[in-house]
Every structure is written in structure tokens, then in C-alpha cells.
C-alpha positions in Angstrom: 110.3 71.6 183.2 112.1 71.2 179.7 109.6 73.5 176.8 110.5 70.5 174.5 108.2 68.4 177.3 105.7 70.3 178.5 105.1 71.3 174.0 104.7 67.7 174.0 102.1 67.2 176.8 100.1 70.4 175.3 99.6 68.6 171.8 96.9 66.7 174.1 95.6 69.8 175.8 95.0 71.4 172.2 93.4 68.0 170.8 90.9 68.1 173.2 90.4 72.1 172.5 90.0 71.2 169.0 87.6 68.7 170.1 85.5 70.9 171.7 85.4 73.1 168.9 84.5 70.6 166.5 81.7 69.6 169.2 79.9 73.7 169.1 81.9 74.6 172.0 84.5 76.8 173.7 88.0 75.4 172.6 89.8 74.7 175.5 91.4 72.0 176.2 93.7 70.3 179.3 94.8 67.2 180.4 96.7 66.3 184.0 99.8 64.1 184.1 101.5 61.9 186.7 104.8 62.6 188.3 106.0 60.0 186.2 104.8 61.4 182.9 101.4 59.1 182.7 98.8 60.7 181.1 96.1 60.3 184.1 93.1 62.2 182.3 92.4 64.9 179.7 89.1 66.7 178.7 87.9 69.9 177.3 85.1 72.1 178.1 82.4 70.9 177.5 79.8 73.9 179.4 78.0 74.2 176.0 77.8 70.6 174.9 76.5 69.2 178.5 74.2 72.6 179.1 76.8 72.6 182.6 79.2 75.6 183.5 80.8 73.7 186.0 82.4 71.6 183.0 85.8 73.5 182.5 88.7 71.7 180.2 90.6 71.4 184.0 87.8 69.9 185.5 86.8 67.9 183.0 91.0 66.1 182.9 91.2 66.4 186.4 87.8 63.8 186.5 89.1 61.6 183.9 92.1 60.8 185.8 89.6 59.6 189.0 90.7 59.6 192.2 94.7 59.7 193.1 96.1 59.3 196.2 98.1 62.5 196.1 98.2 65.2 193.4 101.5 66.3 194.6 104.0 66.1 191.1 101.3 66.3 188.7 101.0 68.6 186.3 97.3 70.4 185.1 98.6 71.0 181.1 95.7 73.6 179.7 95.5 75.5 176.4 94.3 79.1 178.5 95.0 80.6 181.7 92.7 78.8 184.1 89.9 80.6 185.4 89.7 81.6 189.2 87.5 78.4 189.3 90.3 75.9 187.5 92.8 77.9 189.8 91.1 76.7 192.7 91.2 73.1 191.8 94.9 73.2 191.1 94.9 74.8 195.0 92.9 72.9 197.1 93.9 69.1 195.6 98.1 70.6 195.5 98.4 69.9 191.6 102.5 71.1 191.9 102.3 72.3 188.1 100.6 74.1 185.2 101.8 74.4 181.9 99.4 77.0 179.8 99.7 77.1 176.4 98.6 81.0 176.5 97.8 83.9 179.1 97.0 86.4 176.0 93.3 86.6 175.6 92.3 85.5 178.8 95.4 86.5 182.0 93.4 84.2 184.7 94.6 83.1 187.9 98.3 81.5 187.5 99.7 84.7 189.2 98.0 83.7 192.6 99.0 80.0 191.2 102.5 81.2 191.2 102.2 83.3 194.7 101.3 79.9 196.6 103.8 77.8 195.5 102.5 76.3 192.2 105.3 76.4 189.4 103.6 77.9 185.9 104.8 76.9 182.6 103.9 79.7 180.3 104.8 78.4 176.4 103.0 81.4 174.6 102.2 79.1 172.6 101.2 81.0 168.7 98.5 78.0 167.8 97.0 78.3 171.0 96.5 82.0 170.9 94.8 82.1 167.1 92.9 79.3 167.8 91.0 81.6 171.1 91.2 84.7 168.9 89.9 83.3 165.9 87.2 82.0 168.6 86.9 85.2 170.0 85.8 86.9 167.1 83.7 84.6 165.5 81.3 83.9 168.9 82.0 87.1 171.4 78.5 86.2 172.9 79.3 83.1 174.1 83.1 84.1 175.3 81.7 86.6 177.5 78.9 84.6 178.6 81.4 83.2 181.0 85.3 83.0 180.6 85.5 86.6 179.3 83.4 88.5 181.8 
């Protein structure tokens, strides 16, 4: 995948982080796209805001874009490392892609990803990692309370 594409297809991810943040909650951010390059969904976690852990940025795009016939070509864009949980998703519906702004403060499960098949897009992207740092810092409490255990 060319970085000059998958940048472009994180701005959403990040906007819906920012979202999020703006909204009292964690900012992360993702949003799936078709094999074609349609945007299909996006979303951001919203555990905090809807009192629902099940309501990862991943999950949260990956129900926007309803149901698809097949998932094989898309591509899960997220601003952090998916969790075991988001990692799973991308598994068991064969999302063929995942472009992650950063693995810095949070190294979840695109290694497995990457094991079985699924191609990672690692940008290391600066923004993306102040942005969970700066989050980090300023509400540990609620970063461990579940994507930092």
C-alpha cells in the first residue's frame, strides 16, 4: 500500500479520535475502507460515552459500514494497535489490511495479525502517538481501566 494513501485514509481514523476526545473519551479512532477505496464506515471509541466496553474505534467503523458481502480487500485504518479484541474482528470477518497510525504506547495484536496472513501498515505516525501520550498522562486511570492493562 502507498504511505501517501493509507496517510490519507488515517486523517479519518484521527478525526474520529479527536472526536472522541472532544466527546470525554479515549481517542481512538478507525475507519474500514473498500477494495475500491470507498469509505464503508468509521467510528471511534466510544466505551466511555455509551457506558459499553464492547464499543472499540474498530468495532464501532466496522458497524457503520453494515453488512458486506465479503471483507476480503478491505482495509481496518485505526489510530493504535488494535487490541486482542479488534484483532479478532479483523480475523474472523478476513479484513485483508490494517493500517495503524501507531504501535508505540499500546504494541497490541498486529503481530498475530501479520502471522495469519493480514498485511499491517505501520505509519508511526508522530500526531498519533502525542495525541495517546498526551492522553496517557492526563487520564492514566481510565487508560488502564481497559486498553492499558
Amino acid at each position: 500500500m502507498e504511505q501517501e494513501l493509507a496517510r490519507t485514509w488515517l486523517a479519518t481514523a484521527v478525526a474520529e479520535a479527536r472526536a472522541g476526545l472532544a466527546e470525554g473519551g479515549i481517542p481512538v479512532g478507525a475507519a474500514l475502507y473498500g477494495p475500491d477505496g470507498t469509505l464503508l464506515g468509521r467510528g471511534r471509541n466510544r466505551r466511555v460515552q455509551d457506558d459499553d466496553p464492547s464499543v472499540h474505534a474498530e468495532t464501532a467503523a466496522f458497524r457503520a459500514a453494515g453488512r458486506q458481502r465479503t471483507y476480503n480487500g478491505t482495509t481496518m485504518v485505526t489510530t493504535l494497535s488494535p487490541c486482542w479484541y479488534c484483532s479478532g474482528l479483523v480475523r474472523q470477518f478476513g479484513i485483508s489490511r490494517v493500517v495503524i497510525g501507531e504501535a508505540v504506547t499500546f504494541h497490541g495484536g498486529h503481530g498475530w495479525l501479520a502471522e495469519h496472513g493480514v498485511e499491517i501498515v505501520l505509519l508511526d505516525d508522530p500526531g498519533c502517538i502525542e495525541l495517546m501520550r498526551a492522553f496517557v498522562q492526563d487520564h492514566p486511570d481510565l487508560w488502564h481501566e481497559d486498553i492499558g492493562a
